[in-house]
N, C-alpha and C positions, 0 to 999 in steps of 0.2 A: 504494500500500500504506500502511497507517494506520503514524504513526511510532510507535515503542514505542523509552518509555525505560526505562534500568538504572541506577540509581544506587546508590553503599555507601558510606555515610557514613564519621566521622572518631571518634563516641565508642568508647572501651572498651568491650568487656561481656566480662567473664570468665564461663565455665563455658559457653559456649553449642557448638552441633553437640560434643556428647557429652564436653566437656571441649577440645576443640580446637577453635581457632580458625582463622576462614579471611583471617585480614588479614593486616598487613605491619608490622614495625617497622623505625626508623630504622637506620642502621646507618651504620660509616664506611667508606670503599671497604677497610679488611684484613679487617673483622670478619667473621663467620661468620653467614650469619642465621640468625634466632631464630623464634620462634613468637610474632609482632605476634598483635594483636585487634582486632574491626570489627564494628561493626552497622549493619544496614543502615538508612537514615535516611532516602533520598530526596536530592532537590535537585540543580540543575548539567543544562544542555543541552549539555555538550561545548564547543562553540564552538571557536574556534582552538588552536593547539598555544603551547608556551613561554611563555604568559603564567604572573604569580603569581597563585594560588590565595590562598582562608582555608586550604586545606589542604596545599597546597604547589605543586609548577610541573605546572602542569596540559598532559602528552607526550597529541600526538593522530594518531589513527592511519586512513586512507581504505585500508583494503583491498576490491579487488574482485579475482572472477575473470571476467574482459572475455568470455572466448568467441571470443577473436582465432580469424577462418577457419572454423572450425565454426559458428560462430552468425550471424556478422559482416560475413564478407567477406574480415575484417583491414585494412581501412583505415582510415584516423585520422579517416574522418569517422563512424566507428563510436560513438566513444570520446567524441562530443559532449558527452552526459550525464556521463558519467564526470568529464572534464574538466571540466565545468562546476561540478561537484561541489567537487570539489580545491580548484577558484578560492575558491567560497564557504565551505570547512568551514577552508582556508589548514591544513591538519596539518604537523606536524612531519617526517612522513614516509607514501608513498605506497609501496605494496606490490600490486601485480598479479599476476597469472597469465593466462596462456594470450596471451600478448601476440605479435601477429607483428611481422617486422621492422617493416615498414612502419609499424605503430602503435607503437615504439619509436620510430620517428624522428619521428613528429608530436608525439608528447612529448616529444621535446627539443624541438621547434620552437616548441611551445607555453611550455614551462617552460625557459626560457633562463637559464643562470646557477645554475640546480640538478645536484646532480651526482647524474646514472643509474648505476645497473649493471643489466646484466643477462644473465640466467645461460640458456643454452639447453638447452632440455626435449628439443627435436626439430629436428633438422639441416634438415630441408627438411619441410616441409607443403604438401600440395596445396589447404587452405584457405587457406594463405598465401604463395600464385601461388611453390609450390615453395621460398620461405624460409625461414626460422629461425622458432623459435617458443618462450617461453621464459618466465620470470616477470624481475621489473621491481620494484628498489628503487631510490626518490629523495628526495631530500630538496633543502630552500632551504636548507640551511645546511651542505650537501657532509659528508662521512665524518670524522672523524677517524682513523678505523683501521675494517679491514675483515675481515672471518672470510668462510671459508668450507667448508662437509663436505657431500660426496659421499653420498649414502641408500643407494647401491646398491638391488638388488632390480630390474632394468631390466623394463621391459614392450612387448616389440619393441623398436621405436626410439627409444622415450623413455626417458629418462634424468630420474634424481630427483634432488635438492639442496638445502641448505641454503646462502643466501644473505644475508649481513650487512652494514651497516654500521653505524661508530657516530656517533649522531645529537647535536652541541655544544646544552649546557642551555644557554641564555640566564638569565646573573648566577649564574653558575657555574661551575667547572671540571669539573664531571662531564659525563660522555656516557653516552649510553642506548644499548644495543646490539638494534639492528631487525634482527629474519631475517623474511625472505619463503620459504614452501616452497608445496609443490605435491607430494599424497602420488599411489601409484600406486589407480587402482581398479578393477582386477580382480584380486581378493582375496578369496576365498571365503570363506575362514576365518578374514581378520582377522590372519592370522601375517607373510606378509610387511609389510604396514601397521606390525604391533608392534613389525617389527626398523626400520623406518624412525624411530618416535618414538624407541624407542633411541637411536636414534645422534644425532635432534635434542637431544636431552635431553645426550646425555655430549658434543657438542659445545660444548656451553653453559656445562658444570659448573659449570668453574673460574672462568668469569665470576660466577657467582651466585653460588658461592661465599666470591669477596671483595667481596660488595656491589654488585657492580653490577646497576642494572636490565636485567634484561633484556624485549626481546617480541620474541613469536612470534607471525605470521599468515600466513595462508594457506587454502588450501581442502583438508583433511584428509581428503574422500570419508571421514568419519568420524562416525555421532551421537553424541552425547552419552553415550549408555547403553554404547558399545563401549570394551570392557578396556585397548586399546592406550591411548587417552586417561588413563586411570590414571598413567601415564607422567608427564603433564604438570599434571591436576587435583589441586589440592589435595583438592578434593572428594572423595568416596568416592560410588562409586552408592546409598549408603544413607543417605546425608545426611551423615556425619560427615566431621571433618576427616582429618587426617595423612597424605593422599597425596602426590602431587606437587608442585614450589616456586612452580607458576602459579595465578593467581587468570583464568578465565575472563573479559570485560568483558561480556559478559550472563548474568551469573550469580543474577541480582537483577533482583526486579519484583513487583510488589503479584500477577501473575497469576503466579508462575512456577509453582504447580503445574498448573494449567492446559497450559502447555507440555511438562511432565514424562511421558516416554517410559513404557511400562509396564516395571516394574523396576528405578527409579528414586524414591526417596523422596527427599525435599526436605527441608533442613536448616532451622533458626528464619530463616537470614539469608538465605539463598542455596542455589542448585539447580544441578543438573548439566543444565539443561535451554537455551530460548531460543527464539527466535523463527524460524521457518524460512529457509533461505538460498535454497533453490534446490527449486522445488517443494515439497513437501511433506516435507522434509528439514532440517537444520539440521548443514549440514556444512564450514561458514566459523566460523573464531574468530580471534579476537586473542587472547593469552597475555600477562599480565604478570607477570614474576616476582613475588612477594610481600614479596619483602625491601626493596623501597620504597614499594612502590603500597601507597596508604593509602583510595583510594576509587576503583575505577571503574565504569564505564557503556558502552552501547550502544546504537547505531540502526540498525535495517535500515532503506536506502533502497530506491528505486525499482532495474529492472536495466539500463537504456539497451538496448544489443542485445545484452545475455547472460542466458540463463537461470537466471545467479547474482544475488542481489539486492546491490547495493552497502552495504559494511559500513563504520561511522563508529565506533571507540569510541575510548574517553579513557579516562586514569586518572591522579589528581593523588600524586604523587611527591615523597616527602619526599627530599629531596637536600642 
C-alpha cells in the first residue's frame, strides 16, 4: 500500500476553521487547556518515539489490530510483520487489538524488558485454540502509573475497555498517558458505540484537564463522519473547530478532501477524514489530546495477516 503522510506544523495562524483553532498550547501539568493554534505546514517522517524535536519531544505510536484467531491462526509467527514493524519504527509505545494469548506471549518473548499489559476482550476463542483474546499495551520504558475503565455495553462474550499506561518522556519528568481500546461492532444505530466514547472520554477528563497528554488508539469500528466521534474530535463534521480535546494524527494531507466521507466538509488545515484502515473503511485512529500536541502525523502501513492495515503516527509535544 503507497505510504501517505500527515503532517501539522508548529506556526500560529489565528482566525482559521471559522475562528477556532484545531492545535494545542503549552500548558503546565495544573493549568486548564486553552484553545492552542496550528497550521498545517508539512515536514517530519515520524521516525522513533522520545527523541527532541524543532518542535518539541517527538511521542510515537505503532497501533494495529493483528486479527489474532480470526485472520491468523493466533500465533506469534502471525505477528512477523507486525513485529518487525515495532523493531524498525522503535515507538514509545505499542497498542494492539485482537491479540490471543499465545501472540501475547511471543511478544514478551520478542520484546524482553518492556513492560505488557493486557486486558481480555474474550475469555476463550476458538481462533485462539480456546484462549484468551484481548488488546495489548507496551512500552520500552515500563508505566509509571496505570488507568483503567470498563465501556460496558457487552456483545455476547466480549467485553469492552479502556486500557492505560503512563509512558516516562525522556529529559523530563512528564509522562504521556496511552489507552488502547477496542469498541463493540454491532451497533446499528451508532448509540451503544456513543455511550462507549462517553465513558472513554470522562475516563480521561481529569487527566487532560491538568495538562497532561493524553492518547487514545485503537480500532473504533467507527468512520470519521459518525457522531459518537464528536466525543473525541476537535473537528466538527463541517470543518470547524470547538469539538472535542483530541486532534486526530491523520487529520492533514495535501489530499484530505479526496478522502473526505460525503457529509463531511474539510476545514483550511485539517479534515475529519484519512486514509482507509481496513478495506474500504477508515476505522483505526490515534487521538492526541491537544493540550500539548503541537504537530502531528500518520502512516498506514502494510497489514501482515490482518485485515486491519498497521497504523504508525506521531505527534511532537511540547512538555
Amino acid at each position: 500500500m503507497t505510504t501517505l503522510l500527515r503532517t501539522l506544523g508548529l506556526a500560529l495562524l489565528a482566525g482559521v476553521l471559522a475562528g477556532q483553532s484545531l492545535g494545542c498550547s503549552a500548558l503546565d501539568e495544573e493549568e486548564t487547556p486553552g484553545e492552542g493554534e496550528f497550521a498545517a505546514k508539512g515536514g517530519g517522517k515520524g521516525g522513533g518515539g522520545g527523541g527532541k524535536t524543532p518542535a518539541g519531544h517527538r511521542f510515537s505510536v505503532v497501533q494495529h489490530n493483528v486479527g489474532g484467531g480470526a485472520e491468523n491462526g493466533g500465533t506469534g509467527d502471525a505477528l512477523a510483520y507486525t513485529f518487525a514493524q515495532i523493531e524498525e519504527k522503535k515507538p514509545d509505545v505499542v497498542m494492539l487489538e485482537e491479540v490471543c494469548a499465545a501472540q501475547l506471549d511471543a511478544f514478551k518473548a520478542r520484546f524482553r524488558g518492556w513492560e505488557v499489559r493486557f486486558t481480555v476482550q474474550r475469555a476463550k476463542h476458538e481462533g485462539c485454540g480456546n484462549g484468551a483474546k484481548g488488546n495489548l499495551i507496551a512500552s520500552p520504558r515500563g508505566f509509571a502509573d496505570t488507568l483503567d475503565a470498563p465501556l460496558g455495553e457487552p456483545d455476547g462474550d466480549k467485553v469492552f475497555s479502556l486500557t492505560c499506561g503512563g509512558v516516562p518522556m525522556p529529559n523530563t519528568a512528564r509522562t504521556v498517558l496511552a489507552c488502547v481500546t477496542h469498541l463493540r461492532i454491532n451497533d446499528a444505530d451508532d448509540s451503544l458505540r456513543d455511550k462507549q466514547v462517553w465513558r472513554i472520554v470522562d475516563a480521561v477528563r481529569a487527566q487532560v484537564a491538568k495538562g497532561r497528554e493524553v492518547v487514545i488508539a485503537g480500532d473504533f469500528n467507527l468512520t470519521p463522519d459518525r457522531l459518537p466521534l464528536d466525543r473525541l474530535y476537535r473537528l466538527k463534521t463541517n470543518g470547524s473547530g470547538g469539538g472535542g480535546a483530541f486532534d486526530e494524527a491523520d487529520q492533514t494531507d495535501p489530499k484530505r478532501e479526496e478522502y473526505a466521507m460525503k457529509g463531511i466538509r474539510c476545514g483550511s488545515d485539517a479534515c475529519r477524514s484519512g486514509v482507509d484502515t481496513s478495506d474500504s473503511r477508515k476505522i483505526d485512529y490515534t487521538f492526541f489530546s491537544n493540550n500539548r500536541a503541537v504537530a502531528v502525523g500518520a502512516q498506514a502501513m502494510g497489514r501482515g495477516g490482518s485485515s486491519h492495515n498497521l497504523y504508525h503516527a506521531w505527534a511532537d509535544l511540547k512538555l
